[in-house]
BAVOKOL-270331 format. One record per residue (C-alpha): x, y, z. Coordinates in pm, 1 decimal. Example, Ala and Ser with C-alpha at 12.3 -4.5 7.8 and 13.67 -1.06 7.14 Angstrom:
BEGIN
+----------+----------+----------+
|     east |    north |       up |
+----------+----------+----------+
|   1230.0 |   -450.0 |    780.0 |
|   1367.0 |   -106.0 |    714.0 |
+----------+----------+----------+
***
This chain:
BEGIN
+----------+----------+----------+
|     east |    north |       up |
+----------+----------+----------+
|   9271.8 |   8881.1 |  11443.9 |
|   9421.1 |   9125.3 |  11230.0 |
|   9176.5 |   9219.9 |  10903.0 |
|   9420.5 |   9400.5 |  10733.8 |
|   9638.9 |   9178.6 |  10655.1 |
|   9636.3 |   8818.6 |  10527.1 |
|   9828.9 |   8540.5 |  10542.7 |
|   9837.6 |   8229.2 |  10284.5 |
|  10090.7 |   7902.9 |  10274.9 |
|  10243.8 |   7796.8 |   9985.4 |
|  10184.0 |   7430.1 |   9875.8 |
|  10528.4 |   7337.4 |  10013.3 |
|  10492.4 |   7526.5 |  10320.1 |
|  10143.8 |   7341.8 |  10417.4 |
|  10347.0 |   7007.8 |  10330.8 |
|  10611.2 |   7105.4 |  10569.2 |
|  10383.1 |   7229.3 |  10818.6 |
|  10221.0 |   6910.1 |  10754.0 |
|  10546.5 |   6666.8 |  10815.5 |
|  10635.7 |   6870.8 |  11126.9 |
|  10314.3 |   6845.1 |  11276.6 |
|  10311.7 |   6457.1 |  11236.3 |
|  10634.9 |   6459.4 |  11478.1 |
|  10555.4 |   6752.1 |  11722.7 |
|  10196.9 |   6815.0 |  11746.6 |
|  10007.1 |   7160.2 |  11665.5 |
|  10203.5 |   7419.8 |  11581.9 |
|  10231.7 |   7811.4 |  11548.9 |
|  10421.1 |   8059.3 |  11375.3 |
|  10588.2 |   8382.5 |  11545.5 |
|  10756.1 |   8641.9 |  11340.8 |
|  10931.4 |   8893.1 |  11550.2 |
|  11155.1 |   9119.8 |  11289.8 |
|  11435.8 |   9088.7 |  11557.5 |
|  11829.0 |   9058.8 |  11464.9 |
|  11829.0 |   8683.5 |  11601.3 |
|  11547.3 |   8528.1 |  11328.8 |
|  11650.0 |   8797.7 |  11052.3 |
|  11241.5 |   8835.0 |  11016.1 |
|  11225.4 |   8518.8 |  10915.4 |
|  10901.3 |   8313.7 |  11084.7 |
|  10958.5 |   8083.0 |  11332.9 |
|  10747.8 |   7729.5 |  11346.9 |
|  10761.3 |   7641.5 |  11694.6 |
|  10522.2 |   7365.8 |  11940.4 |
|  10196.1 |   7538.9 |  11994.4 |
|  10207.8 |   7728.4 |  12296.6 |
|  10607.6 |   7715.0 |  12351.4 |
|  10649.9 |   8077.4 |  12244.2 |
|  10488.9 |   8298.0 |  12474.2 |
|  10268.0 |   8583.7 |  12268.6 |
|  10123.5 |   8885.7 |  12464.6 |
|   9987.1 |   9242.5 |  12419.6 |
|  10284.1 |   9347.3 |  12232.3 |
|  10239.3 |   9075.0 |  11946.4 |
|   9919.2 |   9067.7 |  11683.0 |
|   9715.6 |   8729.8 |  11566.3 |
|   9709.8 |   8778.9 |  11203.7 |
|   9601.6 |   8444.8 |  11087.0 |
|   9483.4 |   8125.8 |  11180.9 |
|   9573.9 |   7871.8 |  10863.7 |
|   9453.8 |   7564.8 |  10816.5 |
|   9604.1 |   7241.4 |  10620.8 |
|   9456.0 |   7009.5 |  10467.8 |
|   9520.1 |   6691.7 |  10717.0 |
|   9574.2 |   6871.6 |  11023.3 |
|   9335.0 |   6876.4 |  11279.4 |
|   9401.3 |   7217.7 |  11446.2 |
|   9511.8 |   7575.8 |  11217.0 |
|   9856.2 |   7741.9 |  11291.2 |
|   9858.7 |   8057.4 |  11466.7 |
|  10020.0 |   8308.3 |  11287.8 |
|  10167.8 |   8612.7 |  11532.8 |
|  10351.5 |   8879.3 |  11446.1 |
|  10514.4 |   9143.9 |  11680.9 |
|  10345.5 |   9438.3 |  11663.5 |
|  10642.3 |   9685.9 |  11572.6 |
|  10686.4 |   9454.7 |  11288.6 |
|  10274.3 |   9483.3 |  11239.9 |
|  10320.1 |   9816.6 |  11198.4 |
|  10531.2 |   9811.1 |  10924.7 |
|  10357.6 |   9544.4 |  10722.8 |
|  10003.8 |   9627.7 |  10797.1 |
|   9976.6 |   9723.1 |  10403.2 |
|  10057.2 |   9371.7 |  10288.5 |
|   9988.8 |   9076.4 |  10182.1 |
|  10171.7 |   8798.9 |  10308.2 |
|  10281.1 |   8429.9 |  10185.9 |
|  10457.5 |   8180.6 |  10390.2 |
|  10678.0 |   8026.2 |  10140.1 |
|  10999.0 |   7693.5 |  10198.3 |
|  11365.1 |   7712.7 |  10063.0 |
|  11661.7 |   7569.6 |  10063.4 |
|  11883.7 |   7638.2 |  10301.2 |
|  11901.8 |   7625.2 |  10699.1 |
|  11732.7 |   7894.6 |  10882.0 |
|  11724.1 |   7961.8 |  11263.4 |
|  11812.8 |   7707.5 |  11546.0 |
|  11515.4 |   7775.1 |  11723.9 |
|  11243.9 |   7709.5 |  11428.2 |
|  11162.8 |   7349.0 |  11414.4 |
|  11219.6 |   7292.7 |  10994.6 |
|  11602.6 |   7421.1 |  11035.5 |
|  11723.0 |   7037.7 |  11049.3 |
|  11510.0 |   6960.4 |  10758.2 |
|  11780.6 |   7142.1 |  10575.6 |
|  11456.6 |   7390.8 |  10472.2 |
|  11402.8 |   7743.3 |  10618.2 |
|  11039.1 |   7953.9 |  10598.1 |
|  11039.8 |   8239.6 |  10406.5 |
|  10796.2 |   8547.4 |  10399.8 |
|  10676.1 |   8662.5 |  10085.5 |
|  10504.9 |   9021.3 |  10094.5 |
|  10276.2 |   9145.0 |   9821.3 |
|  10184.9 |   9538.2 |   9873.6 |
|   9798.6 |   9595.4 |   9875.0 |
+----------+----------+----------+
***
């Protein structure tokens, strides 16, 4: 895990994370930086995203409730831009990618960056 940076959930992110987990089980996050998610995380089933040697574990966050933390991964050209921040998974109105499991909650995740 990354030291370098950290990652934190906003109230209505854990509760999110929180509701989803009640209907699919643990969970991780991915962000990629790619044109297809906009940089955007994605929430996915734990283990249905494949991460390897080109993506970093920055965080492992726990909610209050859930049994197992969320991975957080980040690619690691995205890594290298960010590595100077401070980040906060944040909710908002609004649909989001396909592929992340709030977008029919009518919700999207959202990073929030802080330099450090």
């Amino acid at each position: 895990m990354d030291e370098t940076a950290s990652v934190r959930l906003t109230d209505a992110a854990a509760g999110l994370l929180s509701r989803l987990a009640s209907v699919h089980g643990p969970l991780m996050f991915h962000q990629s930086g790619g044109c297809c998610d906009g940089s955007a995380p994605m929430c996915y089933p734990a283990g249905e995203f494949r991460t390897g040697d080109s993506d970093v574990l920055l965080a492992e966050l726990r909610v209050e409730g859930m049994d197992e933390p969320v991975p957080f991964w980040m690619s690691r050209g995205q890594h290298d831009l960010w590595r100077h921040t401070r980040l906060v998974v944040d909710v908002v109105e609004g649909r989001g990618s396909g592929f992340s499991l709030e977008a029919p909650e009518g919700v999207r995740f959202l990073i929030r960056s802080h330099l450090v």
